[in-house]
N, C-alpha and C positions, 0 to 999 in steps of 0.2 A: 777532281773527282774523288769523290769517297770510299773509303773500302772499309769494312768492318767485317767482324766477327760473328757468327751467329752463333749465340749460345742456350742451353737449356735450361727453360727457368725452372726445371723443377725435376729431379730424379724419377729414372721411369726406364719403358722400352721405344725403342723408335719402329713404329707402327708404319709408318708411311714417307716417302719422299715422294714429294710434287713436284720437286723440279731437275733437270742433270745436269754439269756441267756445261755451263754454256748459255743457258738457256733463259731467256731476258725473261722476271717476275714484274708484274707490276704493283706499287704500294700497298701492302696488306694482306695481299695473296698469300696461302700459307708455302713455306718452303720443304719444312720437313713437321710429321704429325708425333710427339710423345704421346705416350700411355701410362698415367700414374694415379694409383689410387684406382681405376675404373672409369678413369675422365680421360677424354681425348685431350691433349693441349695442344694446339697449333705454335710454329714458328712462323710469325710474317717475318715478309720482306720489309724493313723500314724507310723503304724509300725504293721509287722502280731501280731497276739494274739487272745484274747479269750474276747467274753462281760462276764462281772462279773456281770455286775447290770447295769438294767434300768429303769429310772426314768419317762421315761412319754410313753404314747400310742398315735395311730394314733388319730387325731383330735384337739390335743391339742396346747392351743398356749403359746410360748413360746415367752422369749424375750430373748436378744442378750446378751450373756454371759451367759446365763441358762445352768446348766450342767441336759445333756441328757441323759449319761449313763457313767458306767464306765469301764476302758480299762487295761487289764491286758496283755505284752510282752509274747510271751508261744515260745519255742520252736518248740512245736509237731504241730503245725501248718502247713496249706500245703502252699507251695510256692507262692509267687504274680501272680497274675495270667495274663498271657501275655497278649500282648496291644492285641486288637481285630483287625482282618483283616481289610485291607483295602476291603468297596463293592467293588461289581465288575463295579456296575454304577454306575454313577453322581445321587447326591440327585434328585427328580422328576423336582424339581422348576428349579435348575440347570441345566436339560436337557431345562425345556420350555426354559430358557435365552439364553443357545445355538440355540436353533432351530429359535429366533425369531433373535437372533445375524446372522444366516448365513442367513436370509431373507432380509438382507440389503446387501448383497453381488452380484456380477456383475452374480456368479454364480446361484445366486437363480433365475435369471430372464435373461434365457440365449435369448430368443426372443425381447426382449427388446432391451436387447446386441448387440444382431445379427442387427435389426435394427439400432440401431445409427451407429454399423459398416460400415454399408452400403449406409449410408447416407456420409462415411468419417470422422466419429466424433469418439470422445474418450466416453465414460462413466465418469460422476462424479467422483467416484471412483479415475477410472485408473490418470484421469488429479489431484488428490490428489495425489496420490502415487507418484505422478510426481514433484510434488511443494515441500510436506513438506518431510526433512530427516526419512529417515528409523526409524519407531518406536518412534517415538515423541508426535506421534500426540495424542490425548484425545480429544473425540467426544462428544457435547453435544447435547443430547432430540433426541438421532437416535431411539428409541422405539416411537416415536410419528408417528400418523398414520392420514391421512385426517379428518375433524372433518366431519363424515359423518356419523355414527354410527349408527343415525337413521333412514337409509334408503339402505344401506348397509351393508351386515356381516363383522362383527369382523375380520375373517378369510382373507376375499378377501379386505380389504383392507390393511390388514398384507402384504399382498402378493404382492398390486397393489400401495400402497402408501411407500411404505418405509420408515421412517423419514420424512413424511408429503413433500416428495419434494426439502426437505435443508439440507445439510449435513452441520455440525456448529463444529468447533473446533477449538481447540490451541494447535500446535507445535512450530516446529522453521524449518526455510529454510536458509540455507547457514552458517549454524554450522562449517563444517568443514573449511570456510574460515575464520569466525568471533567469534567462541565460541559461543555456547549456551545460552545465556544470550543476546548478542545483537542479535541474530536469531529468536529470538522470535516472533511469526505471528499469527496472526486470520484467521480463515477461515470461507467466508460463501459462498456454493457453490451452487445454483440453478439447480435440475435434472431435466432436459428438461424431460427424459423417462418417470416421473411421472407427471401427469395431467400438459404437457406441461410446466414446470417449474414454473406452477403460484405461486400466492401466497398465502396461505391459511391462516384461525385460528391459528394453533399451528406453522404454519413454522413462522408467525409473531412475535409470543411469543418468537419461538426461536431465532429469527433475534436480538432481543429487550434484551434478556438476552446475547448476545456476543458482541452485540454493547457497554452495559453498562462494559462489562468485560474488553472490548480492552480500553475504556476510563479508569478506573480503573487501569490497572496492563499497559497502556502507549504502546498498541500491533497493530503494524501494522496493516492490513488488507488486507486479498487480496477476492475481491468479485467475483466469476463467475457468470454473470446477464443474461445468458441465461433465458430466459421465455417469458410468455404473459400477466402476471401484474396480478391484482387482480382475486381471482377465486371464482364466484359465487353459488359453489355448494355447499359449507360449511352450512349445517343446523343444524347442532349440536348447533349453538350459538348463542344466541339472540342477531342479530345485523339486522337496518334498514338499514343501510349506510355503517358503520365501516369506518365514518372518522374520527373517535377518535384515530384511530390506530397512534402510535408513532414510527414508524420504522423508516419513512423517516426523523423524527425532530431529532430522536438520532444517525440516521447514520451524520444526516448533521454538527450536534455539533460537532463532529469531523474532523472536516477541521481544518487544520493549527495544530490539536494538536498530531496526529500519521498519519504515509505516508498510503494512501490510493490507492488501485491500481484495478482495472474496470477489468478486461477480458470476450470479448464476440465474441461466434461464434455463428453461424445461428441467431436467431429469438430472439428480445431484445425489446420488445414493453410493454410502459401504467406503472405500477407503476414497474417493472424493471429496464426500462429505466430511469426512475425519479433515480433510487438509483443510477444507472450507471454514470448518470450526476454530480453524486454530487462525484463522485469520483478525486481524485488527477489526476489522469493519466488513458484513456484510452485506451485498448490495443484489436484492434479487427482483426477478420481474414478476410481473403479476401471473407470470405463466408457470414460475418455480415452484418442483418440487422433491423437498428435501430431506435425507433420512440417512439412519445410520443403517438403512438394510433396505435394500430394493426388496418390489414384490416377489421373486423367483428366493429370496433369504425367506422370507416372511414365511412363505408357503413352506419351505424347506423346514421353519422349527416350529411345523405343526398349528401356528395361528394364522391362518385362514387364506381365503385370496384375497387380495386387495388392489384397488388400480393403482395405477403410479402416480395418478395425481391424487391420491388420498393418501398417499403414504405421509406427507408434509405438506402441505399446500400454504403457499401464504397466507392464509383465513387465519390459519392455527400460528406458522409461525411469526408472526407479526405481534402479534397479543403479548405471544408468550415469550419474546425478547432473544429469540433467534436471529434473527433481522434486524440490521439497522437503519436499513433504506428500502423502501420499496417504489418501484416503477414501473412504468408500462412495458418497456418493451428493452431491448441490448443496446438502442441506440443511448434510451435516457440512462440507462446503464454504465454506458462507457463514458456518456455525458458526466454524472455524478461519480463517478473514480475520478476524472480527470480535474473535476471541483475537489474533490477531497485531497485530492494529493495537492495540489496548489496549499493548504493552509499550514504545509508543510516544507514546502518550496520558500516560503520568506515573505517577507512582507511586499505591500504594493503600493503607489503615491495615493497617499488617504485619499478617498471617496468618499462622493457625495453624500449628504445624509439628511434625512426628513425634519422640518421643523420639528426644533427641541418642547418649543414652548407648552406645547398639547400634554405634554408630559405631569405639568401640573393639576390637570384635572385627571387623569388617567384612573385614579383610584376613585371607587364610589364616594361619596358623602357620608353613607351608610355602613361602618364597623363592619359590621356582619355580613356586607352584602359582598357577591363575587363576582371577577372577571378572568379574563385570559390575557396573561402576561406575554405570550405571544408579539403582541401589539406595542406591550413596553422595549422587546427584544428590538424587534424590527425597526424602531426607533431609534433607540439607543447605535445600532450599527449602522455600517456601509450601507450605502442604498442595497438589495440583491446578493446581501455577502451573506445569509444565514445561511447554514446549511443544517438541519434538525436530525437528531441518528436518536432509534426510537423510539421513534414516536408514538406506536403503540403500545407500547409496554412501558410499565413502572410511571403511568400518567400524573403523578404524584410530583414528577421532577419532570421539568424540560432540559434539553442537555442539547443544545447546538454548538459547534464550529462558525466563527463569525469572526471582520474586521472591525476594530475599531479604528479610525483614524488609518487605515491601510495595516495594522496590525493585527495579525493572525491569533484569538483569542479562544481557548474554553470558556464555556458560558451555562452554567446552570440555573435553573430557577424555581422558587416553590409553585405550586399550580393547586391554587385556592378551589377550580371545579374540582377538586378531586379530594373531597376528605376534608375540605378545607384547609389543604396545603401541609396536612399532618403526613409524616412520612413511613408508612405500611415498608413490609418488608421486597416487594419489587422496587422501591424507589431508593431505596437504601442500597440493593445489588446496583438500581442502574446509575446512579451518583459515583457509589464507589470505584464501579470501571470507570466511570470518564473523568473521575479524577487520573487512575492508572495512565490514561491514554495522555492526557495534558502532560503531566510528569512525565510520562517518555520520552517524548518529545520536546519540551520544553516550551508549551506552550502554556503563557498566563492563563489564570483560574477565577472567574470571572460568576461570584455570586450574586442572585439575586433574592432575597428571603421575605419570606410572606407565611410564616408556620405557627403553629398551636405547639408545637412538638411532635415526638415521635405517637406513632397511634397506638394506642393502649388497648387492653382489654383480652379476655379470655381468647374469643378470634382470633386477635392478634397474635397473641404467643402461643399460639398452634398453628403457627406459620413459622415458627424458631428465629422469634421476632429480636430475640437479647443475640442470638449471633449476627443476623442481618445488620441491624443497629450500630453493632460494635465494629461489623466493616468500615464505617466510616471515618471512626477513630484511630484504628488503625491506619486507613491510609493516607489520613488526613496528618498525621503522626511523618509519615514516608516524605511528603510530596517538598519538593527541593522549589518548584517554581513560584512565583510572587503568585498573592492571592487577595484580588479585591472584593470585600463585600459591601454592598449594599439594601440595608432594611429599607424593606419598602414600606411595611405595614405593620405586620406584628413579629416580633423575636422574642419568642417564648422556649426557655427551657434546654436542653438536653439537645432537641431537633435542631434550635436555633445555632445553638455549637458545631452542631454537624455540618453543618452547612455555611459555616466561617473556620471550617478547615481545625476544630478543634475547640478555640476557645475565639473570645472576640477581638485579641491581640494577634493571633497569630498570625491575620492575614498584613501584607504591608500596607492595607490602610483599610477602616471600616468606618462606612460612613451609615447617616440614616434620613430618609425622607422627614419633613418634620410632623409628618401624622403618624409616626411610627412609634411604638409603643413597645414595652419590653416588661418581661418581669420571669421568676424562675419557673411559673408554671401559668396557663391561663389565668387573667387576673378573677373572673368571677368565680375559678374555680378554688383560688388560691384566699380568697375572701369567706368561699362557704367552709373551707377545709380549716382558716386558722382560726378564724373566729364563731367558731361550732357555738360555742359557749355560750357568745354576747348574744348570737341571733335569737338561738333558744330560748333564753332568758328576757328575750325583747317583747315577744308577747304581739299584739296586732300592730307596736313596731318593729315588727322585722324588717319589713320590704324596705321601709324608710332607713333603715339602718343597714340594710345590706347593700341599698343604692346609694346613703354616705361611704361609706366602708371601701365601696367600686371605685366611685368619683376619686377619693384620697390615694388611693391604688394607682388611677388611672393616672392622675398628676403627678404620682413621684415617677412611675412608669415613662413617662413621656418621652421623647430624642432630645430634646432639648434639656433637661436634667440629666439625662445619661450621660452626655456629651459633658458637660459640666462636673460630671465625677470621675468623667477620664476614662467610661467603661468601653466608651468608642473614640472616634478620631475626632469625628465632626458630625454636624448636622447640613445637607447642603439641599439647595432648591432642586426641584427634580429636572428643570430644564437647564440646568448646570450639570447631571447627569455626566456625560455622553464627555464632557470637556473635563471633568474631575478624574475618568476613567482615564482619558487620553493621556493628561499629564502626567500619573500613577505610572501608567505601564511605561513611559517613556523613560520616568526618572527610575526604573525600574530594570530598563533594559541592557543597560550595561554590564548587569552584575552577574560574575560566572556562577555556572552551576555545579555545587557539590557534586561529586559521586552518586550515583542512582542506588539508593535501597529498595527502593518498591519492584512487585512484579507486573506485571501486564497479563493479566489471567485471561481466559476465556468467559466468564459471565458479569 
């Protein structure tokens, strides 16, 4: 038989003896209870037996190693005694956490529900459940409640505030395309249902602590900015102003350094808006509207009443280059976030792609005549992988996100309906950010050129047409990522440089269609302007000698002589296209990327 010692693992007071001299324990059973630190520590018995001798009483304090009593192995001892039932309820605390867990639920506030239903909208919630993969998600500061405490019950703002308004957390979206690791996402989601989706005390704290997280651990973001901006009923907190508040300085730090993505349906006014702006991409529904001041601001400084859907409505911001995506409703919404953040998730095993062949007739016959390069776009890529960011504004350029070959690409193009591809000063702001946006991220830069130049004329530079213009060079100047061009048609000028990233070397490879033509300024302009003289002097042959003069122009001009003086790479068949790009960006994709100069601005 055994006998041992019982000794105390850890310095303290002894609280309790369970058993007396004599008295058979079985395995486990505690013998004697310490008290150290504010924690109970149990002595078991290390095997059934009998206490033989003990050495101290209740009150007494012991230190660590101290032998307690001593322990004799018995046979005649009764059995260990079974584990104890599981209750049949959750500990008390465990229930509250349940009860206040299903008060953040769509179901604890079915009138709520029912109204945004009814308005056509989704619930926070369900447009989460929407965004991030099944069971990912980890929610932060959802027990926080309006800071209003002092003027309302505990209870009814449990009920009425749910997570103070902000649903805040981090999964991942589009796992099953990219693994878990690059699917990684922020979320901060604005509930319209509670107090209008403003902004309060603790939903700021919580904005502030996910903002600091996404910058830390390098995490996307996708914001739902639904609300009406700051909320004045917070008195729980001693603020005069609360413009000390840092949400808006630490959402904005993050520009350039994780993809940031906007989603907004209905009503997006006042410090909302502000965070909305500062986002990479924004993506609103046909029902949004948007503004740096709700109607109740407006009225307040004296100009006028106004509805809330007049205050911004996507009529106006669409045009005007507010927006980058627009859709019908939260679904195509969370649709298109979750398309956009994929082109920054990594590549994918290249997909399908349209006959190339068509490519060769794609251009008129006709010089002068026009089409929508659109249709060159959609060819050129993945089956279904364009994605076009706006589209209503700055129509002078097209600027999609697109794969080539499963490769996540920038893609810009001249757009001949518009000016005849000459670039006014919206198309030069909207070029210049998605150059920004490609460099941030290190997404290849993917030109296609069809320009007269930049657009000239009195108009024009009462648009502040020489600083627009010169955005281009400057950022074209910044951008660290490879950049392919290809002339489609005409590459004339100043425009044509802008749009090859600077000059026609700069990019790692420029190619040209062979009906592409080039020269420092339109050729027939550049024919009336040098040879003023000779035509003058031609007399009823003018026309004949302005249309020799052209033809000579046009021949040295050609892709095929350019090519040959080195001023481009090559000259390649346009249904070669698509396979010239592929191999470019491949032999291209190994090579690290400098240090980032450029910024990531808002327009």
């Amino acid at each position: 038989m055994k006998s041992v010692s019982l000794c105390s693992p850890v310095q303290g007071v002894v609280i309790a003896v369970e058993a007396a001299v004599g008295d058979a324990v079985a395995a486990g059973r505690p013998v004697v209870v310490i008290e150290s630190m504010k924690m109970e520590v149990p002595v078991e018995a290390p095997f059934a037996g009998r206490v033989r001798a003990l050495h101290i009483a209740v009150g007494d304090t012991v230190g660590e190693g101290e032998a307690l009593a001593r322990f004799d192995e018995s046979a005649d001892t009764s059995p260990a005694a079974a584990p104890a039932a599981a209750p049949s309820a959750p500990h008390p605390e465990l229930q509250t956490l349940q009860r206040r867990r299903h008060q953040l639920t769509d179901a604890a506030r079915p009138e709520a529900t029912a109204r945004r239903h009814a308005a056509g909208g989704r619930t926070v919630r369900e447009n989460l459940a929407n965004l991030v993969d099944a069971g990912s998600f980890n929610e932060y500061g959802a027990l926080a409640v309006a800071a209003q405490r002092s003027r309302r019950p505990l209870d009814e703002l449990i009920a009425q505030t749910p997570a103070d308004g902000l649903v805040t957390g981090i999964g991942t979206v589009n796992a099953a395309a990219f693994g878990a690791e690059r699917a990684r996402c922020a979320v901060m989601a604005y509930d319209y249902t509670v107090l209008a989706g403003t902004q309060g005390v603790f939903n700021h704290h919580k904005s502030d602590r996910l903002l600091d997280l996404a910058g830390r651990l390098k995490l996307p973001v996708v914001l739902f900015a639904e609300g009406g901006g700051g909320r004045p009923g917070d008195v729980d907190w001693p603020i005069v102003a609360g413009l000390d508040c840092t949400t808006f300085a630490r959402w904005a730090a993050l520009a350039g350094q994780v993809p940031r993505v906007g989603i907004v349906a209905g009503r997006c006014f006042a410090g909302n808006a502000a965070l909305l702006g500062c986002a990479d991409v924004i993506i609103a529904t046909d029902s949004a509207s948007i503004g740096m001041g709700g109607p109740a601001m407006i009225e307040g400084g004296g100009l006028g009443k106004v509805a809330p859907e007049d205050v911004g409505p996507v009529s106006v911001l669409g045009p005007n280059g507010v927006i980058d995506v627009r859709v019908a409703d939260e679904a195509a919404a969370v649709a298109a976030a979750k398309r956009y953040l994929g082109y920054f998730q990594g590549p994918l095993p290249p997909g399908e792609a349209a006959d190339q062949a068509p490519l060769r007739h794609a251009l008129p016959e006709n010089r002068n005549a026009l089409y929508d390069p659109r249709a060159i776009i959609h060819t050129l890529a993945d089956a279904g992988s364009v994605m076009e960011l706006r589209a209503e504004f700055g129509p002078g350029v097209i600027t999609a996100l697109v794969r080539i070959a499963g490769r996540p690409v920038a893609l810009a193009a001249s757009h001949p309906r518009h000016l005849a591809g000459a670039l006014d000063a919206p198309a030069c702001d909207k070029l210049a950010r998605f150059m920004q946006l490609a460099d941030a991220f290190g997404l290849p830069l993917v030109t296609l050129v069809d320009t007269p130049g930049f657009m000239v004329g009195p108009a024009s530079e009462a648009t502040a047409m020489v600083r627009h213009a010169a955005r281009l060079f400057v950022n074209a100047a910044a951008l660290r990522v490879p950049v392919f061009s290809v002339v489609l048609r005409r590459g004339y000028g100043l425009g044509a440089m802008a749009l090859t990233a600077g000059h026609f070397h700069a990019p790692v490879a420029t190619a040209a269609w062979p009906s592409a033509e080039f020269g420092a300024m339109g050729i027939e302009g550049a024919v009336r302007l040098g040879f003023k003289k000779q035509l003058d002097a031609a007399g009823e042959g003018r026309q004949a000698l302005f249309d020799q003069l052209v033809a000579e122009h046009m021949a040295r001009g050609r892709a095929i002589n350019m090519a040959s003086h080195l001023e481009i790479d090559d000259v390649i068949d346009p249904a070669d296209t698509r396979a010239w790009l592929a191999r470019g960006l491949q032999a291209a994709a190994g090579s690290p990327l400098p240090p980032r100069r450029g910024l990531l601005d808002t327009w």
